[in-house]
C-alpha positions in Angstrom: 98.5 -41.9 -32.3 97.7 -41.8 -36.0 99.4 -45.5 -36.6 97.2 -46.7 -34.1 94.2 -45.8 -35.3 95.2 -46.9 -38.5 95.8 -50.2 -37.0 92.6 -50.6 -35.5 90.8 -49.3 -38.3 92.6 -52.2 -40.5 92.1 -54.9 -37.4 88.1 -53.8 -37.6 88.6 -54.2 -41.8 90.1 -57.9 -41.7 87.8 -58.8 -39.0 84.2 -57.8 -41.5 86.0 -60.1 -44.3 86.4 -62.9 -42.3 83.2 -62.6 -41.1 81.4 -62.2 -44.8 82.8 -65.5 -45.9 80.0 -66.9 -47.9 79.5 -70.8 -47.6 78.1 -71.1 -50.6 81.0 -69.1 -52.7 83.2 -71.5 -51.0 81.4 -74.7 -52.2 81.5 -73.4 -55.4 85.1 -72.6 -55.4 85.3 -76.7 -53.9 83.4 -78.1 -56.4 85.3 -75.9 -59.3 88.7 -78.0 -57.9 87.1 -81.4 -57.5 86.6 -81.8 -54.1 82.9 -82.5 -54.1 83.0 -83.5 -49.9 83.8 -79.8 -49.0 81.5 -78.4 -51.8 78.5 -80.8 -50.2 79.6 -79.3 -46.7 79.7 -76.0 -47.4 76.3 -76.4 -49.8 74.6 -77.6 -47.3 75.5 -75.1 -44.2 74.4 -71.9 -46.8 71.1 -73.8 -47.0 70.4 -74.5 -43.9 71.7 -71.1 -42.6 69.6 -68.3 -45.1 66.9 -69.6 -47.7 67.6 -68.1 -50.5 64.0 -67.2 -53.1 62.7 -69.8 -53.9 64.0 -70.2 -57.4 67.8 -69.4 -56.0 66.6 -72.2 -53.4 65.6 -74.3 -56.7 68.9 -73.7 -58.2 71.2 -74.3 -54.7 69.7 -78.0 -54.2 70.2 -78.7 -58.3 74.2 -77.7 -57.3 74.1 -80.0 -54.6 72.3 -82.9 -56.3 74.8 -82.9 -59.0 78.1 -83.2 -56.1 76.1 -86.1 -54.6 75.8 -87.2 -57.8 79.2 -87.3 -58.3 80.0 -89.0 -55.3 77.7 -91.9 -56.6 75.4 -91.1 -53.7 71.9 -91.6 -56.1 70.2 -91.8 -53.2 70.7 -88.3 -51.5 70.9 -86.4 -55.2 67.5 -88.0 -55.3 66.0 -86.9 -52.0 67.8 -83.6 -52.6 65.1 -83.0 -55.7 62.2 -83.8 -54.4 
Protein backbone atom coordinates (compact mmCIF):
# COMPACT_ATOMS: atom_id res chain seq x y z
CA UNK A 1 0.00 0.00 0.00
CA UNK A 2 2.80 2.24 1.01
CA UNK A 3 4.66 1.83 -2.66
CA UNK A 4 1.61 2.89 -4.06
CA UNK A 5 1.14 5.93 -2.58
CA UNK A 6 4.57 6.63 -3.07
CA UNK A 7 4.03 6.16 -6.67
CA UNK A 8 1.27 8.37 -7.05
CA UNK A 9 2.65 10.89 -4.92
CA UNK A 10 5.82 10.93 -7.39
CA UNK A 11 3.35 10.56 -10.64
CA UNK A 12 1.42 13.85 -9.15
CA UNK A 13 5.34 15.41 -8.63
CA UNK A 14 6.56 14.81 -12.37
CA UNK A 15 3.24 15.78 -13.58
CA UNK A 16 3.54 19.85 -11.64
CA UNK A 17 7.16 19.93 -13.40
CA UNK A 18 6.10 19.36 -16.63
CA UNK A 19 3.48 21.61 -16.21
CA UNK A 20 5.80 24.65 -14.77
CA UNK A 21 7.85 24.68 -17.91
CA UNK A 22 8.52 28.22 -18.42
CA UNK A 23 8.59 29.41 -22.23
CA UNK A 24 10.56 32.03 -21.72
CA UNK A 25 13.44 29.97 -19.64
CA UNK A 26 13.40 27.78 -22.55
CA UNK A 27 13.98 30.54 -25.16
CA UNK A 28 16.66 31.55 -23.23
CA UNK A 29 18.20 28.28 -22.82
CA UNK A 30 17.65 28.28 -27.14
CA UNK A 31 19.14 31.39 -27.78
CA UNK A 32 22.21 30.55 -25.19
CA UNK A 33 22.91 27.38 -27.95
CA UNK A 34 22.33 29.33 -31.12
CA UNK A 35 19.18 28.35 -32.21
CA UNK A 36 17.52 31.75 -32.51
CA UNK A 37 14.08 29.99 -34.38
CA UNK A 38 13.11 28.11 -31.15
CA UNK A 39 14.29 31.04 -28.85
CA UNK A 40 11.86 33.48 -31.17
CA UNK A 41 9.12 30.73 -30.70
CA UNK A 42 9.26 30.16 -27.38
CA UNK A 43 9.80 34.34 -26.74
CA UNK A 44 6.96 34.92 -28.33
CA UNK A 45 4.39 32.27 -26.68
CA UNK A 46 5.64 33.71 -22.92
CA UNK A 47 4.57 37.07 -24.34
CA UNK A 48 1.63 36.44 -25.57
CA UNK A 49 0.59 34.03 -22.79
CA UNK A 50 1.33 36.38 -19.23
CA UNK A 51 2.50 40.18 -19.57
CA UNK A 52 5.08 40.51 -17.57
CA UNK A 53 5.42 44.60 -15.70
CA UNK A 54 5.93 46.65 -17.86
CA UNK A 55 9.69 47.08 -17.64
CA UNK A 56 10.11 43.03 -17.63
CA UNK A 57 7.74 43.52 -20.80
CA UNK A 58 10.38 46.25 -21.91
CA UNK A 59 13.19 43.87 -21.37
CA UNK A 60 11.33 40.45 -23.02
CA UNK A 61 10.74 42.32 -26.52
CA UNK A 62 14.67 43.88 -26.39
CA UNK A 63 15.47 39.65 -26.05
CA UNK A 64 13.48 39.14 -28.91
CA UNK A 65 14.48 42.05 -31.13
CA UNK A 66 18.00 40.99 -30.78
CA UNK A 67 17.14 36.89 -32.11
CA UNK A 68 15.34 38.63 -35.07
CA UNK A 69 18.12 40.57 -35.33
CA UNK A 70 20.13 37.76 -35.74
CA UNK A 71 18.23 36.16 -38.16
CA UNK A 72 18.66 39.38 -40.40
CA UNK A 73 14.87 39.91 -40.01
CA UNK A 74 15.49 44.09 -39.52
CA UNK A 75 12.12 44.37 -40.17
CA UNK A 76 10.33 42.46 -37.27
CA UNK A 77 13.42 43.51 -34.56
CA UNK A 78 12.07 46.80 -35.68
CA UNK A 79 8.34 46.45 -35.20
CA UNK A 80 9.21 44.49 -32.12
CA UNK A 81 10.57 48.02 -30.48
CA UNK A 82 8.22 50.16 -31.25
Amino acid sequence: MKIIALLILSLGLSANTLATVDPWQTGEDFFQTGDMLLAIQQWEQALSNAPPSQAEHIDKLIHLAVAYQTQANYLQAKTTLQ
